[in-house]
C-alpha positions in Angstrom: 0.0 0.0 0.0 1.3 3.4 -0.9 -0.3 6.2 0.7 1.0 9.5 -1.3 0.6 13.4 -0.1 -0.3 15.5 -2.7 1.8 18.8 -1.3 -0.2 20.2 1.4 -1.1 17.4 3.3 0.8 17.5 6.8 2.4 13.6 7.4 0.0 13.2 10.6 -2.9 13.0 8.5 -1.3 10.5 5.6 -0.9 8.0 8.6 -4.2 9.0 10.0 -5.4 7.8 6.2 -3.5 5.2 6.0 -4.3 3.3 9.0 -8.0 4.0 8.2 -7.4 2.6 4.8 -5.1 -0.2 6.5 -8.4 -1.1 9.2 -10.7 -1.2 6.0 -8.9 -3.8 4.1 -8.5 -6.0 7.1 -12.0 -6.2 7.3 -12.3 -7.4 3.7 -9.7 -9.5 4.3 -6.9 -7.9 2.4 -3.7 -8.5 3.9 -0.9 -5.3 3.4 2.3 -6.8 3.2 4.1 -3.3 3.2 3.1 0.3 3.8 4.5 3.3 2.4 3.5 6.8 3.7 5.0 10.0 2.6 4.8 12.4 -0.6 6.2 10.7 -3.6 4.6 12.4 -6.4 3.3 16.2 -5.5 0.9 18.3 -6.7 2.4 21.9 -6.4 1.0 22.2 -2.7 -2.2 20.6 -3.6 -4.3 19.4 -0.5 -5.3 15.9 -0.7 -3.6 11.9 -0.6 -3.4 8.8 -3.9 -3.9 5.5 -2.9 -1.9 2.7 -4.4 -2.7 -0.8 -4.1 -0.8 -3.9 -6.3 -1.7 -7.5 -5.9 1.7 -9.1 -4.8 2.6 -12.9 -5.5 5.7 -14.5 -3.6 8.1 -13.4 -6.6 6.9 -9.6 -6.2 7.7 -9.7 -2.1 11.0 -11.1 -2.5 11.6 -8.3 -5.9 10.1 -5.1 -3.4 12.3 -6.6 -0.2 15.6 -6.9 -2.6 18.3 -4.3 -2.3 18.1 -1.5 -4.8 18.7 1.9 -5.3 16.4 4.7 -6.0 17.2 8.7 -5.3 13.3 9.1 -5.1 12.3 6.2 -2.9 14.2 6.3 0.3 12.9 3.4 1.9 14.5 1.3 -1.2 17.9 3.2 -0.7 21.0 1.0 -0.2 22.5 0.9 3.4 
């Protein structure tokens, strides 16, 4: 689950959304193997949150967990 900020939404509130969003799947049974919070594509200050959700099989967990590098993505940065 990727929960992005548009611009002008403060972090307190992604999480807020998120862990609504987070509570709704559970009760549909949707398991979230990773959550990422934070503003990865802006909207020039532009108040407001995406949602992005992707179906993962066992070969997608073990791709997202690899080691990579990525100047936009800083959970993904090498240590």
């Amino acid at each position: 689950m990727l929960m992005n900020g548009l611009g002008a939404t403060p972090p307190e509130e992604l999480f807020i959304l998120s862990n609504r969003v987070h509570d709704i799947l559970k009760a549909h049974g949707i398991k979230v193997y990773k959550t990422f919070v934070g503003e990865y594509a802006t909207s020039m200050e532009m108040a407001g949150a995406s949602l992005s959700l992707l179906r993962l099989d066992d070969e997608f967990k073990k791709l997202l967990d690899a080691p990579a590098f990525s100047p936009f993505l800083p959970q993904w940065r090498k240590s």
